[in-house]
N, C-alpha and C positions, 0 to 999 in steps of 0.2 A: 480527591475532589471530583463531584459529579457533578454535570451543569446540563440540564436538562432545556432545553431553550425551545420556546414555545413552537409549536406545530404549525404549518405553512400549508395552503393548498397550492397544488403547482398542476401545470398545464393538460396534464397527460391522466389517466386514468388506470389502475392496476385490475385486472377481473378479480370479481368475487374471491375470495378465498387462497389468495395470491398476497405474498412479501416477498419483498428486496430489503436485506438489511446488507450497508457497503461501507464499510472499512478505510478511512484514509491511509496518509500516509503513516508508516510507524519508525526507519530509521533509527535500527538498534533500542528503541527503549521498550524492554522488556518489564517495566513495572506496570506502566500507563497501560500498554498492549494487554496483559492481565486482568485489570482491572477493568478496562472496557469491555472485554471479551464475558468477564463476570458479570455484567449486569447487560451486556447481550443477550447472554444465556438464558440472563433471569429471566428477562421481560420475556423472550422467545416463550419459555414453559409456563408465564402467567398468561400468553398471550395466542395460542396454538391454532395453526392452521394447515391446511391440505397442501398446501405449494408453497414450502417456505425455502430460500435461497437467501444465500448469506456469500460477500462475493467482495473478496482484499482486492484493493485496488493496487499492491505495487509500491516499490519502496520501501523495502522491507529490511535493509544494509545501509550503511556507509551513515557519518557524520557522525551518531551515538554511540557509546561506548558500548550496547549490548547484540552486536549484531548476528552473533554463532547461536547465540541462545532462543533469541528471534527465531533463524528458521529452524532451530531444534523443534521446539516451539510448536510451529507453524508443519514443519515436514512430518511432525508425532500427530497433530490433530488429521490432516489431509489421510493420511493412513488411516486411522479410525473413521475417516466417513463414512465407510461404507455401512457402519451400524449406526447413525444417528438417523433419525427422522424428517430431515432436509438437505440439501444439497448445498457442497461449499463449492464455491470457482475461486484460484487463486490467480490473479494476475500478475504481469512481467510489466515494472515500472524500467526505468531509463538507467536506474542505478544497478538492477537485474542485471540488467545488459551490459554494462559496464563491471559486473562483477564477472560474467559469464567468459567475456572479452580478456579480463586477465586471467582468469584460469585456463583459456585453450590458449592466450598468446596469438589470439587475433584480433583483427583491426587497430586502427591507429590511434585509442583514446586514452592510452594508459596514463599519460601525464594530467587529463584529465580526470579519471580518477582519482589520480593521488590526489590533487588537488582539492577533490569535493568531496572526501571523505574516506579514500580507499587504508588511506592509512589507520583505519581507526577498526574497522572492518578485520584487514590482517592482524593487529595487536588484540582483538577479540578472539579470531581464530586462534592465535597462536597459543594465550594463555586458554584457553577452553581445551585444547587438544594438548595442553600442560608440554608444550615445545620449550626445550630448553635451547635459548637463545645465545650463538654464542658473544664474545665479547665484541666490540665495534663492529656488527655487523651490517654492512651495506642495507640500502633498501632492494636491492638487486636479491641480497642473501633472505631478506624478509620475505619476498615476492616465492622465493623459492620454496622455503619453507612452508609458505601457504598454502603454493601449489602442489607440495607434494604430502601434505598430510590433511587435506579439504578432503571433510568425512563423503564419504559414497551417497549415502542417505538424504545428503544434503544437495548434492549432485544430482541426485533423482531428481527431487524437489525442484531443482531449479530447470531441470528439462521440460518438466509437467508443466510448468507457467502458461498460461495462455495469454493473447492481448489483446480480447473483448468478448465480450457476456452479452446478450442480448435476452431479457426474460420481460415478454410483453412489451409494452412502450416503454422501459428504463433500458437504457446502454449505458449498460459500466464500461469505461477505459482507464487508463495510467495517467496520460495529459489530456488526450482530448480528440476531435477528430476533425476532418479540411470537411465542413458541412454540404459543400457542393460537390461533396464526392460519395458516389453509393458506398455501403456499408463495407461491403463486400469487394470492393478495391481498394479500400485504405491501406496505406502503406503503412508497415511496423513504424520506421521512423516518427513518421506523424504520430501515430500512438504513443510513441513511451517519449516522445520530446516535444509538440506543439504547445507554444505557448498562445500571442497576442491573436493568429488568424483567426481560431480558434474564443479564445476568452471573448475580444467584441466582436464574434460574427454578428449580422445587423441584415443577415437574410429573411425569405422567407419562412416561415416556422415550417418545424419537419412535425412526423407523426411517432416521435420520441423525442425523450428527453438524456440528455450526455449526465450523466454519474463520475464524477471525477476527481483526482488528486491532482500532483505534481506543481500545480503554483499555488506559493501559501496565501493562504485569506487576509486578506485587514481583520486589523486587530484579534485575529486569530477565532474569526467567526464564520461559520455556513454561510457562503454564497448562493442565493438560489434568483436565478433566470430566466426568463423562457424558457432558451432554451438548452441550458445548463444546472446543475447544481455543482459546486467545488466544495469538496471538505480535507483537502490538505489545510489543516489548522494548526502547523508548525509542532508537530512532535517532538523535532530535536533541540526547539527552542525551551529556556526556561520557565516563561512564562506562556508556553503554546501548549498543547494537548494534541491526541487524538480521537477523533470524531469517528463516530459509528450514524450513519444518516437510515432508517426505519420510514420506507415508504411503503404507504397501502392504503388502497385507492385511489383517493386522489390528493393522497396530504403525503408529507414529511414532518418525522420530528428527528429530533438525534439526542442523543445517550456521548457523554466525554468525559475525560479524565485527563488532569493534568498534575498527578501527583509530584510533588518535590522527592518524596520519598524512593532514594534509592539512584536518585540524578547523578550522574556526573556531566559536569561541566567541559566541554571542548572549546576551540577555537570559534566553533559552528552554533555554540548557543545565545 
């Protein structure tokens, strides 16, 4: 399914010969992910320019059943950038962090995890890396086996993360950013977890505009604000997609996909 939804002018202006093409959330669904990424591409080489950036926002694990394949994915393309003709940024969403947290066995969020998708995450891991699992084993025993056959490649990948892009007046983040704070002392936290200060800030307008995931849209459509745009539009839902937003100049359109094809159903859809 493509849904191409009409183009917006928004507040900010991109220079001449300048694109931001930003990636919501994707959460294991490796078919949707594909499929967006294919008519990313298209339009990219129908549509070619001097300064083109292209920049995942984060949320890339947990809740979907395809999460290994994802950054397989994601950590094979990041590798090849170096021969394509524009630059990708990958960023560190909340669930990053929370995968990154159970693989070293730091910080205190693990029960959090499990709870918002970690479980779905390691049983992707486990069958991708073809672990034979033994009989009644613990989640303690799953954790471990995660931990000790989580390929290297993909460990890179998740080192490499960054949590914010800045290309002209568009900042891309994960959640989002405390607007009364410079760019450049934002705390990670705020990044990969601000929700409401954030969504209604109701300040004065900055000379950028926030690019953003992590809270899903109504009815699983582009948000666009002064001084925000949101395109988490529920990828692990079954009737949500994910959103690719195409800013330049001074408009927005977006490019989605919410294929059935290939879905499985969790708890989380």
């Amino acid at each position: 399914m493509l849904r191409l939804f009409p183009k917006k002018k928004i507040r900010v202006t991109l220079p001449e010969n300048t694109r931001v093409i930003a990636i919501g959330d994707i959460h294991g669904q490796l078919n949707r992910l594909v499929k967006v990424l294919a008519l990313v591409d298209r339009y990219r080489t129908a549509n070619p320019v001097s300064n083109d950036h292209l920049v995942f926002l984060g949320d890339y694990t947990d809740r979907g059943a395809g999460s290994a394949e994802v950054i397989e994915l994601l950590a094979s393309r990041r590798l090849k950038n170096t021969e394509q003709a524009h630059t990708e940024t990958y960023l560190r969403g909340n669930h990053e962090v929370l995968v990154q947290e159970a693989l070293t066995q730091t910080g205190t969020r693990g029960d959090l995890w499990w709870r918002n998708g970690g479980l779905y995450t390691v049983s992707s891991y486990l069958q991708y890396q073809r672990i034979e699992i033994p009989l009644n084993a613990s989640n303690d025993d799953l954790l471990k086996l995660f931990r000790d056959h989580y390929p290297k490649k993909h460990a890179d990948f998740m080192r490499y993360l960054q949590d914010k892009v800045k290309i002209g007046p568009i900042v891309c983040v994960h959640a989002g950013l405390k607007m009364d704070v410079e760019l450049e002392e934002q705390s990670q936290e705020d990044m990969h977890w601000i929700r409401d200060p954030f969504l209604h800030w109701k300040g004065a307008q900055k000379d950028f505009l926030v690019v953003h995931g992590h809270t899903i849209t109504p009815k699983y459509r582009p948000v666009i604000q002064d001084h925000r745009v949101g395109i988490d539009t529920g990828s692990y839902k079954r009737g949500g997609r994910i959103t690719a937003a195409i800013f330049e100049k001074n408009q927005v359109k977006f490019l989605s996909n919410g294929t059935k094809k290939g879905f499985q159903m969790t708890p989380f859809s």
